[in-house]
C-alpha positions in Angstrom: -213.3 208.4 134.3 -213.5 204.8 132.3 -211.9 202.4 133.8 -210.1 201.3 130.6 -208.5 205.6 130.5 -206.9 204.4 133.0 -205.0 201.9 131.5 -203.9 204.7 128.4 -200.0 205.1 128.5 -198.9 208.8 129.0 -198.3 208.3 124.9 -201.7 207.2 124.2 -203.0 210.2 126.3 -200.5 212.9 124.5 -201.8 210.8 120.7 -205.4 211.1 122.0 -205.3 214.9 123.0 -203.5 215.5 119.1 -206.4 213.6 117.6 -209.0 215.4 119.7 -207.7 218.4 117.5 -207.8 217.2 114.3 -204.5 216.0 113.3 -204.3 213.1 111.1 -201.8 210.0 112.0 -199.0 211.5 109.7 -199.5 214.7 111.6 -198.8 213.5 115.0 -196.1 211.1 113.6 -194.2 214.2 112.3 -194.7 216.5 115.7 -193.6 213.3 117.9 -190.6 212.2 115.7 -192.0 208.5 115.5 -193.1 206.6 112.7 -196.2 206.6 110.7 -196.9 203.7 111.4 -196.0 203.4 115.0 -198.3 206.4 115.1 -201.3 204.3 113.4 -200.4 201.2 116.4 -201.1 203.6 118.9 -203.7 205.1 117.6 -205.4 201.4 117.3 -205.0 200.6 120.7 -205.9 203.6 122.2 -209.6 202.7 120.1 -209.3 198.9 121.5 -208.5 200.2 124.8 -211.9 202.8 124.6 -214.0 200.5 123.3 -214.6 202.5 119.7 -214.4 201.9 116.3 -214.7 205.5 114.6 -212.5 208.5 115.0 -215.7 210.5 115.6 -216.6 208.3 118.9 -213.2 208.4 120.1 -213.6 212.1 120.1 -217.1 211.9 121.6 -215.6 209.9 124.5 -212.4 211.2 125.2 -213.8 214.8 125.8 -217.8 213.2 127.5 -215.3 210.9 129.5 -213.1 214.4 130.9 -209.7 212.7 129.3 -209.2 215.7 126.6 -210.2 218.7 128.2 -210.7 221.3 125.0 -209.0 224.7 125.5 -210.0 227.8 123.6 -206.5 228.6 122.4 -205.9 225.5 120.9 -209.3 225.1 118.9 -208.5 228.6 117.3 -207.2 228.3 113.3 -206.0 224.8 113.1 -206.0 223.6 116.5 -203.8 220.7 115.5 -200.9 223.1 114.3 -200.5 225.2 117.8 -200.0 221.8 119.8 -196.4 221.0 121.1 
């Protein structure tokens, strides 16, 4: 594992898992009862903490990197909406 995953708060690891599977910032705002733009904060420093500047390489290293582990039930129709 990275050494900066280690440094992810238990909220930037349940945010990163929720973008892993698609949802968008409003998304995971709405499922965690938090603001949109508390969402976006954490979503910024979970890419400053990772090193990445795209959505598509966070993906790319949070699942190379073992942090998101992807499981079949949840990638089925709309992965995002059969989290939490």
């Amino acid at each position: 594992m990275d050494q900066t995953s280690e440094h992810l708060t238990k909220r930037e690891h349940e945010i990163l898992e929720l973008i892993v599977y698609g949802c968008t910032t409003k998304l995971i705002a709405s499922k965690l009862g938090i603001s949109i733009k508390t969402a976006a904060a954490h979503r910024a420093n979970i890419m400053s903490k990772l090193g990445v500047h795209e959505t598509a390489s966070l993906v790319r290293k949070a699942i190379l990197s073992g942090l998101v582990v992807l499981q079949a039930d949840k990638q089925l129709e709309g992965g995002c909406e059969r989290i939490h």
